[in-house]
C-alpha positions, 0 to 999 in steps of 0.5 A: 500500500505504501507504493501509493506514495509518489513523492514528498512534500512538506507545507508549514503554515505559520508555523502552526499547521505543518502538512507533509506528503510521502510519509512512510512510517510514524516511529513515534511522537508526543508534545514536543517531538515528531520522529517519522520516515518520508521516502526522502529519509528520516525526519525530526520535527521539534515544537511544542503542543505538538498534536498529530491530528490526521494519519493516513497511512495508505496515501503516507499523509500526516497533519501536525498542529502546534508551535513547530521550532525545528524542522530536521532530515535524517540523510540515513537510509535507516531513518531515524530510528538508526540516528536519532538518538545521536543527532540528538544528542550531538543538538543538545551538547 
């Protein structure tokens, strides 16, 4: 099913409403921390009051509401269950 998904896009609006296409996989997310797989790679996305208010995981579509602060790619073909802890870390030193 995930063939579906062509391509990847990625909509901020006021960094408040953040739409993003070719969503592979959701590895996990909470208030302030969005970790997902797009068919570009790995990507992190860090705010506050962070809530994922649409999945379709059939068309690989996710919605975002919340005060989106950072917006970062995992250039890993493992994604960012492989990296994230290290990219982490090396943010926070």
């Amino acid at each position: 099913m995930a063939d579906r998904v062509t391509g990847h896009q990625l909509t901020l609006a006021e960094r408040k409403k953040l739409e993003l296409s070719g969503v592979v996989h959701v590895e996990s997310f909470d208030d302030d921390e969005v970790l997902l797989d797009t068919k570009l790679g790995g990507l992190i996305i860090k705010g506050k009051n962070l809530h994922v208010n649409q999945l379709d995981v059939v068309q690989g579509n996710l919605t975002i509401e919340g005060l989106v602060m950072a917006i970062q790619y995992v250039d890993d073909s493992k994604g960012v269950k492989g990296k994230s802890k290290g990219i982490l870390e090396r943010l926070l030193k």
